[in-house]
N, C-alpha and C positions, 0 to 999 in steps of 0.2 A: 382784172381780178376774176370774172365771171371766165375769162377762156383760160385762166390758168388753172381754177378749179376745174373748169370741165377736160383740160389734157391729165388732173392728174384722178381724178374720176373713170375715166376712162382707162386710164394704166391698172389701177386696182381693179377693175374690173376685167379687165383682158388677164392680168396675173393670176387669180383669183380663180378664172376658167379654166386657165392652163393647168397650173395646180390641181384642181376637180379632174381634167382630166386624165391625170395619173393615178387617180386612186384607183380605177378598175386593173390596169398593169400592174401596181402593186397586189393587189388582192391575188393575182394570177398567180404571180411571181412567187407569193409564200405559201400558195395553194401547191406549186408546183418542186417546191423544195430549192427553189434558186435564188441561193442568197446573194449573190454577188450582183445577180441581176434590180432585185430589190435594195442592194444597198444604193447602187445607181442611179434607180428610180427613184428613193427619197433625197437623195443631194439635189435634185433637178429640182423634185416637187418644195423643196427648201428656198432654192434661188429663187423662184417663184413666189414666194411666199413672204420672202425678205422683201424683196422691189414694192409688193403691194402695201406691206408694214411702213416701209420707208413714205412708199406715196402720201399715207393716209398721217405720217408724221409731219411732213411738210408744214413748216411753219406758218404760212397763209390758212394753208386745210385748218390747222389746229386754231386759227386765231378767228377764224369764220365762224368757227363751232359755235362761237356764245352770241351771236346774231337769232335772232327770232325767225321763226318760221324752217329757215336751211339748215340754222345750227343742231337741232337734233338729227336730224338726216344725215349731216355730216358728222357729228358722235356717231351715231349708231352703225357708220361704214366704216368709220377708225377702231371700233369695236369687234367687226368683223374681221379685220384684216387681221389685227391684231392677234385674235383668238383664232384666225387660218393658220398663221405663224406658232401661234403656242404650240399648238396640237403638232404641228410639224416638228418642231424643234424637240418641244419635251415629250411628245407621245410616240410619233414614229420612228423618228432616231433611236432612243433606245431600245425602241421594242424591236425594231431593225439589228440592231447590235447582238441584242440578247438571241433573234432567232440565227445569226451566224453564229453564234456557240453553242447552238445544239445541233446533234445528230439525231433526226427525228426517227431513222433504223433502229441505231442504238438504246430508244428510250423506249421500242416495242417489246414485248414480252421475249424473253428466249429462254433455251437451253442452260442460259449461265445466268440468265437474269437482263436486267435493266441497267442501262450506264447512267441512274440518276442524279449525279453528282452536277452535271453543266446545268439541269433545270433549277436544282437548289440556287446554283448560284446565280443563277438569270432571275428568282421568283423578284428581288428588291427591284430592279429592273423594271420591269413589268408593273411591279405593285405600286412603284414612279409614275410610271407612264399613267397607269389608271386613274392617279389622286391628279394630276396633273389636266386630264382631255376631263376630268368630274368639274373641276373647277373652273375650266371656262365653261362647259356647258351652263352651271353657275351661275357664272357672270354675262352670259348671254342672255339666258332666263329672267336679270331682271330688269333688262331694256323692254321701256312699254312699246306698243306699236303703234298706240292710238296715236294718230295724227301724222304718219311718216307717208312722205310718199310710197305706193306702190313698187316703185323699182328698188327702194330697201325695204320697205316690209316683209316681202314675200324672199325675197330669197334671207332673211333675216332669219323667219319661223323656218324654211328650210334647213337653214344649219342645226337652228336650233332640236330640229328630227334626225339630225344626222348627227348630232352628237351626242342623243340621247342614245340613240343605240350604240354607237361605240362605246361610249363610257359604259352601258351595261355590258358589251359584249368583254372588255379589256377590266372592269371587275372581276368578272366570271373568269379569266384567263390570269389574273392576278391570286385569287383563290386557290385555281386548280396548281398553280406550279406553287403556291406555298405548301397546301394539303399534301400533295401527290407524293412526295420523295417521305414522308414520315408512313404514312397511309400503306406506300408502297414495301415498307418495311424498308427502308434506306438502315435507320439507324438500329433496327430489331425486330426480328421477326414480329408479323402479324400473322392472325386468325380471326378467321371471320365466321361467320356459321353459314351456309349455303343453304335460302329456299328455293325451289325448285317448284313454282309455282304451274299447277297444270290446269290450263284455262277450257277443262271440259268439264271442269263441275267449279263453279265461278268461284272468286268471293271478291270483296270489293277491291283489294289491289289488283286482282287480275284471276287467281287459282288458287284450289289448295294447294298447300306447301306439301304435298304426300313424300316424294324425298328431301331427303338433307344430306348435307355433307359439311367438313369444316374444309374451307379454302387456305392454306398454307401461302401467304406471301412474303419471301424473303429476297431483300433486294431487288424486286422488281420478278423472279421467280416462280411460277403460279404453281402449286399442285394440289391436287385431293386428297385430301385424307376424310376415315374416319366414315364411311358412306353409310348411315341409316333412313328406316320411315319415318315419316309422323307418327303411327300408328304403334310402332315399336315402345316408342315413350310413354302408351296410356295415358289414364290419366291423371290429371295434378289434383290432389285433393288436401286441403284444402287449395281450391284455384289460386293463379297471381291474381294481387290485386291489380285493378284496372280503373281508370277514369270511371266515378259513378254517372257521368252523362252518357260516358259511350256503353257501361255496362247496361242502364235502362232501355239502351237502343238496341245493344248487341246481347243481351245477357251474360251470365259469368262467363259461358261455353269460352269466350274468348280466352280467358286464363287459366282456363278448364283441359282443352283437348290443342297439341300443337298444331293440328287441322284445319284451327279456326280462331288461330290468330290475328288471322287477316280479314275476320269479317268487319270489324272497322275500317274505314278507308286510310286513318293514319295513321303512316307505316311509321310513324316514332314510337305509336303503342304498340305495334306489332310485333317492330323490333324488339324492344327492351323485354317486354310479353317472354320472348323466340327466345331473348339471351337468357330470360331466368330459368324459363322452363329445362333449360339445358344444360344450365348450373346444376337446378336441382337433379339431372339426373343423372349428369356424368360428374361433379364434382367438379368442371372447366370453369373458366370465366374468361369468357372469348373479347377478341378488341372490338367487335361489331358484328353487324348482320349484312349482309348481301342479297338481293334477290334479284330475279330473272323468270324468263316462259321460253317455252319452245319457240316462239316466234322473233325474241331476241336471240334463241342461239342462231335460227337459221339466219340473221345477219349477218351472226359472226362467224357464221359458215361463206358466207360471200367473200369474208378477207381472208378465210384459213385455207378455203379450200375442199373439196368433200374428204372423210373421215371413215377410215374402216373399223370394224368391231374387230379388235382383235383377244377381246377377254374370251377365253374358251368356255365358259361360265354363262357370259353375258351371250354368248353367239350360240350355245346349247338352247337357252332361254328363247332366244329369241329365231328360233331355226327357221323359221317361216317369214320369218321379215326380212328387208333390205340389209343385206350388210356392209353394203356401203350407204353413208348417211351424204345428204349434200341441202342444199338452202332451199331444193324444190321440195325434196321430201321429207324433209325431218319434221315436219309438222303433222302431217297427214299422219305418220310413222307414230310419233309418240302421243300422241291424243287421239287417235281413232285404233290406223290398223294394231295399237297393239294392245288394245283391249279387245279386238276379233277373235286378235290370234293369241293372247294368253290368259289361263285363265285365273289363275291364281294373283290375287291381289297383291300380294309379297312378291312375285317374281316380276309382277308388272313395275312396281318400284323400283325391283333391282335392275329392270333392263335401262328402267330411263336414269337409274342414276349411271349407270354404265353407260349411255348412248352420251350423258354428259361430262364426264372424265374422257372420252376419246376427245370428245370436242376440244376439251380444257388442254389437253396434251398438245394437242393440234396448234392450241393459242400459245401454249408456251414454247411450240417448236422454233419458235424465232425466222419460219418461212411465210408469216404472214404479211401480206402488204400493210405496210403504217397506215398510211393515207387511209384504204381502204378499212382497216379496221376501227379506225376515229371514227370514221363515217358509222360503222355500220354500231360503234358504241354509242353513239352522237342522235342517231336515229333511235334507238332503244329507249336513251334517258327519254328524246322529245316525247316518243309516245309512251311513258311512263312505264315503260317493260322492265327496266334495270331501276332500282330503289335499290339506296344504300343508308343505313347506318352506322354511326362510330358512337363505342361506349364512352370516348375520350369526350364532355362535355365541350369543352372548344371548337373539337374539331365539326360537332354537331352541330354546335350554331353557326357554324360556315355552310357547311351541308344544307341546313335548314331555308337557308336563302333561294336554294332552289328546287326545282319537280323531281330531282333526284331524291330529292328527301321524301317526298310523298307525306308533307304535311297537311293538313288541314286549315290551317289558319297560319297567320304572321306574314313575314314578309314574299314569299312565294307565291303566295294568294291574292289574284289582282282585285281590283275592289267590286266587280260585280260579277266573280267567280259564279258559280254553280255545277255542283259536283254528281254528276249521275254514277250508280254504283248499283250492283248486281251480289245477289249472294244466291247460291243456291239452296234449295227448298227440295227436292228432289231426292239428297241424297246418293247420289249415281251420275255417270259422267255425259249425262244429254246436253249440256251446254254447246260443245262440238259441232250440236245440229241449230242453234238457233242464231237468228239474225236479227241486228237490234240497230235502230239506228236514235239521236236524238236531236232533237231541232227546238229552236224559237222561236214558239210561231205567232206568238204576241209581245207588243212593246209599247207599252201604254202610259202616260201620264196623268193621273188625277187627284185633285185634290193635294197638290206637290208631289204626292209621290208616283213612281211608276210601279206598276203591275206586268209583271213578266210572266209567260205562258210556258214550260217548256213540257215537248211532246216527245212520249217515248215509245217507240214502236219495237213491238217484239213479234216474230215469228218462229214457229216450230218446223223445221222442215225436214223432220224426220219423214221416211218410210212410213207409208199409211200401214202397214206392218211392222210396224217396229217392236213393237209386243213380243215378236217369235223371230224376226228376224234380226235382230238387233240382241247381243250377245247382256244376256241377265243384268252381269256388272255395272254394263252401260244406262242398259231401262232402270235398273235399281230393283226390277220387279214386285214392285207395289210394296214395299219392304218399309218404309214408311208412310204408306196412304193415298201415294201418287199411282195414279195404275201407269203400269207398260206402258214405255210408248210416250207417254206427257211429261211435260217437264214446268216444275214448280221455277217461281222464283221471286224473291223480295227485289223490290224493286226501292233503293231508296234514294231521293234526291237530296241534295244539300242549296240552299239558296243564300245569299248575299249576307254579312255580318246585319245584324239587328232588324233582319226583313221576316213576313213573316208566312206562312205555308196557310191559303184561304179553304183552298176545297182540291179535291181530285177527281176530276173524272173519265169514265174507263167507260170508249167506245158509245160519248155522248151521255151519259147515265153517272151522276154524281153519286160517288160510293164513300163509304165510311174508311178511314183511313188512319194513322197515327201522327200524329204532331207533336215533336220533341224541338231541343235544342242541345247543340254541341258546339262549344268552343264559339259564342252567342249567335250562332250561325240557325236558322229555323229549317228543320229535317222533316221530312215527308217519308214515310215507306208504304207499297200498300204491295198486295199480294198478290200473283196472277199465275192462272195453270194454264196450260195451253197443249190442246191433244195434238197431233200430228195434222200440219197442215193449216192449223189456227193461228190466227194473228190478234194483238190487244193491242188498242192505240190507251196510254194515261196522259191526261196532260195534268202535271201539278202548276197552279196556280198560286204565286207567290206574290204578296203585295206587301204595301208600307216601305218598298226601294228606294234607299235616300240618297245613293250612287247612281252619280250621272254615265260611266263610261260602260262603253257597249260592252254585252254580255259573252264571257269566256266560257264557256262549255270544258269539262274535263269529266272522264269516263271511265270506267273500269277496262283496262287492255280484254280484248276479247279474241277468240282464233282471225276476224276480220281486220285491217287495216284500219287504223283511228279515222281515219280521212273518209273513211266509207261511213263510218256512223256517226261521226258531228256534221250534220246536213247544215248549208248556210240556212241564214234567217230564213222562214215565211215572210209573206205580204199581210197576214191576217189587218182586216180592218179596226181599229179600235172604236169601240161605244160604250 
């Protein structure tokens, strides 16, 4: 009995490896648009996966189970195999099927549009597969470990990591092909509003929104219309209403100026904020809101390609600047050189909304790499560059499940979030010049709960002349109280649900500071100016933390790469 358990222990366990080791081929294989190759790879990784199924059925295996000591070891390997199978059978088979019917060409932006139709009909498919690989993860999640030997335990909690992320990854993928063909305007034109967010004078999503445009999507089809300022709108009197937590944080300005609708960090107020203010002014009522920065389009410059001005308008405008735009420069381009080199505030709008309708053009010319342009959308959402909203309430509680929504609370928000966010104070575009990074650098527990540190470091690193050498617009020239040259800025954190904001202190020296709550989340803001060349370290100090899992850091996109300013943990000592 004992060697025929261990020949078929041994089987599921060699099958079981085999298996594992087709899942990197497969990943390749749909990474690289080869379907035939991956439908081959999953029959293989299937035979495999039966034999070990079959093993772990075995009448002896199954009759051993209820024995003490082996029998849970033996359940819990029957359980494995089983749930190897599952996933194979009902996860990747159809999700295999579904990606041979689509053309992933066809479903990038073009000249005539998108061939949405193969996705629609693949989403059930897919939405299968998700409820399917959720379920065994599941059923895996509630086999204990305590007491298993070693050689199942450990590769047991392994699956069970491996099937957390598929299942969220094949959610997320079951989501996007249901939204995508409605969204995309499959069944009727959409519009969306376009902010145009410019990350040289902050605000908590990333920038002010200074241009707009509405984005035309029909059948998969992109175009511009419609290209105004913020500033063109004035202002809304009386303002939208707004969240009374976030208006005590942010004041009305929010539903006041379309400027500074973003200085809340959630973009579901922003949006909606964005859509009414727009109603009121143009009489539309759009299907949602859109945003994006210059440092998302130069991604999407990586799949399009570089992009000529050819508006005679926008190239008069802009006669001093590049006129071919590409992924290196389009940054530098619309948030420095062209406030150098223009000087009127209105025509600096008109170039960057002009610099972005070439781009858009560029996306819908249907010469973009797929592959590449997933990526470089894929990369956007991660660093929270690209926020979307939909007016449609459905479709927004889908949206809302992820960083694309740019919520603040719910299910998005892991449980010991903490949100660092930037507005500017300044009034004028020096954010261009500073550098910010944020770190952990305390992780304490006392008294049950933990005390979290997090440090935020800001530098000015403008021209020690920036006063005279730095073109007016940019310094803001003392025009609200900041002299030339320095740059203001609110600094406000956000910490964990029900935790709570103790003290702040700026460069060793506890300072006076404000303590709110938003969405039962405890908010910290304090204030800091910084002349050319100055640096301010804050740490906000956040106790009462009843969330065990390590801290997630999320930050306002700034001209720097995210990965440059959330620094892993400190070591700091706890006392």
């Amino acid at each position: 009995m004992g060697l025929w358990l261990n020949a078929k222990a041994t089987v599921i366990k060699s099958e079981l490896q085999s298996a594992t080791a087709l899942v990197p081929s497969l990943k390749s294989q749909i990474a690289a648009n080869d379907a035939s190759g991956a439908a081959q790879t999953v029959d293989t990784l299937v035979q495999h996966t039966t034999v070990a199924r079959d093993a772990a059925n075995d009448p002896l295996w199954r009759a051993s189970s209820v024995l003490p000591w082996i029998g849970p070891n033996l359940q819990a390997a029957s359980e494995v195999a089983t749930s190897a199978d599952d996933v194979a059978r009902l996860g990747a088979v159809p999700l295999v099927k579904a990606f041979q019917t689509l053309d992933w060409k066809s479903l990038a932006p073009g000249q005539t549009g998108s061939d949405l139709e193969p996705l629609r009909k693949a989403a059930p498919q897919v939405a299968a597969a998700a409820h399917a690989v959720e379920e065994t993860a599941n059923r895996l999640n509630n086999i204990g470990v305590e007491g298993l030997l070693p050689q199942i335990a450990e590769p047991l909690v392994a699956a069970r990591g491996e099937l957390r992320d598929l299942s969220s990854g094949l959610s997320s993928a079951a989501d996007a092909a249901s939204l995508a063909p409605a969204m995309l305007g499959e069944e009727a034109p959409r519009r969306y509003l376009l902010l145009m967010q410019n990350n040289a004078e902050s605000r908590a999503t990333g920038g002010i929104p200074g241009a707009l445009a509405v984005l035309n999507v029909t059948k998969g089809k992109i175009t511009l219309e419609s290209q105004t300022s913020a500033s063109a709108l004035g202002a809304f009197v009386p303002p939208v209403p707004i969240d009374p937590e976030e208006q005590a944080i942010y004041t009305a300005r929010v539903g006041k100026f379309m400027q500074d609708v973003n200085l809340t960090p959630d973009f579901e107020t922003t949006a909606s904020t964005a859509q009414a203010m727009w109603e009121k002014a143009t009489g539309e009522r759009l299907s949602g809101v859109l945003s994006l920065d210059p440092i998302a389009l130069s991604y999407i410059l990586d799949a399009t390609g570089p992009v000529q001005i050819t508006d005679p308008v926008v190239q008069r405008i802009g006669s001093s600047l590049p006129n071919r735009l590409d992924s290196k420069n389009v940054v530098q381009t619309l948030l420095s050189d062209a406030y150098a080199k223009i000087e009127e505030p209105k025509l600096q709008d008109a170039y960057f909304a002009g610099a972005a309708h070439e781009i858009f053009a560029a996306l819908s010319s249907g010469k973009s790499d797929p592959k590449k342009l997933m990526e470089a959308i894929s990369r956007g959402v991660e660093d929270r560059r690209i926020l979307l909203w939909s007016a449609n309430a459905q479709e927004q509680t889908v949206i809302g499940r992820y960083p694309m929504g740019g919520l603040v609370s719910g299910p998005n928000v892991t449980p010991t979030q903490f949100g660092i966010y930037f507005n500017d104070g300044t009034g004028a575009k020096m954010d261009y010049w500073v550098k910010r990074s944020a770190q952990v650098v305390k992780d304490c527990t006392r008294d049950g709960y933990r005390e979290i540190v997090i440090r935020v470091v800001s530098t000015n690193t403008a021209p020690a002349d920036a006063s005279s050498s730095l073109p007016q617009y940019v310094t803001g020239g003392g025009a609200f109280g900041v002299p030339a040259g320095s740059v203001q800025t609110n600094v406000v954190v956000y910490g964990p649900s029900m935790s709570n904001i103790d003290t702040v202190v700026k460069d060793g020296v506890k300072i006076p500071f404000a303590a709110q709550r938003h969405s039962q989340r405890a908010v910290g803001t304090s204030t800091i100016q910084l002349a050319p060349g100055e640096s301010a370290t804050l740490d906000f100090n956040f106790g009462h933390i009843v969330q065990h899992a390590q801290p997630d850091l999320v930050v306002t996109p700034t001209i720097q790469q995210t990965k440059d300013v959330i620094l892993t943990p400190g070591g700091a000592v706890c006392g």
